[in-house]
N, C-alpha and C positions, 0 to 999 in steps of 0.2 A: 803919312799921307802919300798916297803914289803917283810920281809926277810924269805926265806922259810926255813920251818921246815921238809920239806920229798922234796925228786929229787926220782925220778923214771928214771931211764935212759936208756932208748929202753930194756926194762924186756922181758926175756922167762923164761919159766916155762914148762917141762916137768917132764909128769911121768911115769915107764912102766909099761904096761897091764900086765906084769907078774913079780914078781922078781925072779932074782937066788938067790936059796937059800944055795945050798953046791957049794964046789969047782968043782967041775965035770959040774954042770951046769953053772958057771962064764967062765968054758974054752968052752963048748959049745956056750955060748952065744958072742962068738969073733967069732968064725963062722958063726953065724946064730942068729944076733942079734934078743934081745926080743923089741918087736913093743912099742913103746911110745904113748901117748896123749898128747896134749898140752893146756895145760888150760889157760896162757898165752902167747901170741905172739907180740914181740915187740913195749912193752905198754911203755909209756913215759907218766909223770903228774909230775907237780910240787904241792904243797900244802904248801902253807904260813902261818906263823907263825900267832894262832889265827884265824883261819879258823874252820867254823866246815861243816866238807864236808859229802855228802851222796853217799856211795855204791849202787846202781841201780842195779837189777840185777836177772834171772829165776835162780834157780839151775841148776849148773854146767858154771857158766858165770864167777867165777874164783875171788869173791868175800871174799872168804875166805884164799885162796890161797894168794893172796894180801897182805891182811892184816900179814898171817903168812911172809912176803916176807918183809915186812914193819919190823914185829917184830923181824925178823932177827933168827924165829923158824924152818925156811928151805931159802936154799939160791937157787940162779937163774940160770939158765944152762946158762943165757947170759946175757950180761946188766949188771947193777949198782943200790947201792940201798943205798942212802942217809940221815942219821937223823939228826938234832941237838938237844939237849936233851934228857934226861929220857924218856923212852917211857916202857907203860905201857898197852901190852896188855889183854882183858877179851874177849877170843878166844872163849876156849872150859871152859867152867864154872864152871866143876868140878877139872881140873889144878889147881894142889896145896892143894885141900881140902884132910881130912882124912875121910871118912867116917864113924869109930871110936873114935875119936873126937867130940865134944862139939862146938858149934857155938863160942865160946868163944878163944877155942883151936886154932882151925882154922884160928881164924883173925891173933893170933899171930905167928902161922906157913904162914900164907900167908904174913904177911905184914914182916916176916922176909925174904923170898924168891924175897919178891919185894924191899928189901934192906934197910928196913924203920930201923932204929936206935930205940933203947928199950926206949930211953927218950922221944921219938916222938912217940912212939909205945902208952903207957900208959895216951897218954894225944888224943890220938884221937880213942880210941877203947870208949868209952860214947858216942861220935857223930856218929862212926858206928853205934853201934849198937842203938842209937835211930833212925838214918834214915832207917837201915834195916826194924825199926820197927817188930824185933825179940825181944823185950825183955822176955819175957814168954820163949822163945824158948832157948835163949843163953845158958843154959848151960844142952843142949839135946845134944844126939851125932846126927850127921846131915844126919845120915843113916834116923831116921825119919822123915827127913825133905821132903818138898814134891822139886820138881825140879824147881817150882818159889823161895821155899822158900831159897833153894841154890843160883837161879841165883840172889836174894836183899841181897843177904851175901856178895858175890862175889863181887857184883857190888856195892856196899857200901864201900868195902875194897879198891879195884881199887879208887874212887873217891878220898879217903882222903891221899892217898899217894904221892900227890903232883909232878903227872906227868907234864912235858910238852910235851906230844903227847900220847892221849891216845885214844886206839886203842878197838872199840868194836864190835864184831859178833853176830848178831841176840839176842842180849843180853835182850831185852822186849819181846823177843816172849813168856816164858811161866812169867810173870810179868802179874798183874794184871792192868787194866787201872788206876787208882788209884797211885799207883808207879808208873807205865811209866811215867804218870802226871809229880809226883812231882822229877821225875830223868831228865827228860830233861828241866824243871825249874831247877835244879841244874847243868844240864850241862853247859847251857847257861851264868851261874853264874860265872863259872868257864872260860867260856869263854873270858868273859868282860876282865880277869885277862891274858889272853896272852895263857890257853891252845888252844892246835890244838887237835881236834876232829876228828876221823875219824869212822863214825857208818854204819854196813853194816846190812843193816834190809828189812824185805820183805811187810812192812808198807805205804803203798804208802799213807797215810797221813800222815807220818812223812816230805814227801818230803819239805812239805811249811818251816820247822824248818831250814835247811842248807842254808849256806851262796852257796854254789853248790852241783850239784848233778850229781857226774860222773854214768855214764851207760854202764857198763860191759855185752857184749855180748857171749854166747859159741863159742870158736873159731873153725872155721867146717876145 
């Protein structure tokens, strides 16, 4: 029997087109509410344990939003939102990094942030950084990095941290073919082992990789 790792339970998601921003406009806006969007409208998905599923989806289809919804980074104006295990999302790619910092620096403010223990920390920062395939780079500060080079930083970190649900956002778009390559060979790896995957990407060859592929539409 397949036990899931995410419930999604009839989700909404608003946001509004303006915020107040001082107290004078909070008591205006009880009078004359500020107009909302809604990027989600009561969505329902289950996603089982060792699933790797594919986010479908144009801009503004609420793919992102999901995921943040998932991560538990913004919560839902209605509905329910379920995980079992560590969940480990690589949202927005520069989260967590210093720009002033050293590729080296970094992994260890990041994988301290993602709650990784210092004895765990020092025995998988050598497989980062040979899979970032930064080594030349590691101990640059990462302001000159270009923003692939950040997102195989990032996305090297998130791997070895020993998620069970991990949660990624257009994460190979500035990634060279090359890594994308050997990152979704290593997903898949990780897969076999019990993670749950959930990649939202605008790769429509990526689709054939997912065990399913949900399709998120803009809600009118």
């Amino acid at each position: 029997m397949n036990k899931p790792a995410i419930i999604v339970d009839h989700v909404t998601k608003q946001y509004y087109l303006e915020r107040p921003q001082t107290l004078k406009r909070w008591f205006r806006h009880i009078f004359s509410p500020f107009k909302k969007f809604t990027v989600i409208k009561d969505f329902s998905l289950i996603i089982n344990k060792g699933e790797f599923i594919l986010l479908v989806g144009e801009n503004g289809s609420g793919k992102t939003t999901l995921l943040k919804l998932i991560a538990g980074i913004t919560i839902p104006n209605s509905g329910k939102i379920t995980t079992y295990g560590k969940v480990v999302p690589l949202i927005e790619i520069s989260a967590g990094f210093n720009n002033e910092l050293t590729g080296r620096e970094n992994i260890l403010t990041y994988a301290t942030i993602l709650e990784i223990d210092k004895k765990t920390i020092s025995k998988i920062i050598p497989k980062i950084i040979d899979f970032s395939g930064l080594d030349h780079f590691i101990d640059v500060p990462i302001k000159r990095y270009s923003t692939g080079m950040v997102s195989r930083l990032a996305f090297s970190v998130a791997i070895h941290s020993h998620p069970d649900i991990l949660l990624l956002d257009e994460v190979f778009a500035a990634g060279d073919k090359k890594f994308r390559k050997k990152s979704i060979k290593k997903l898949f790896e990780f897969k076999k082992r019990g993670m749950t995957i959930v990649l939202s990407t605008h790769y429509e060859e990526s689709i054939q990789f997912a065990d399913r592929n949900i399709f998120l539409n803009p809600v009118i």
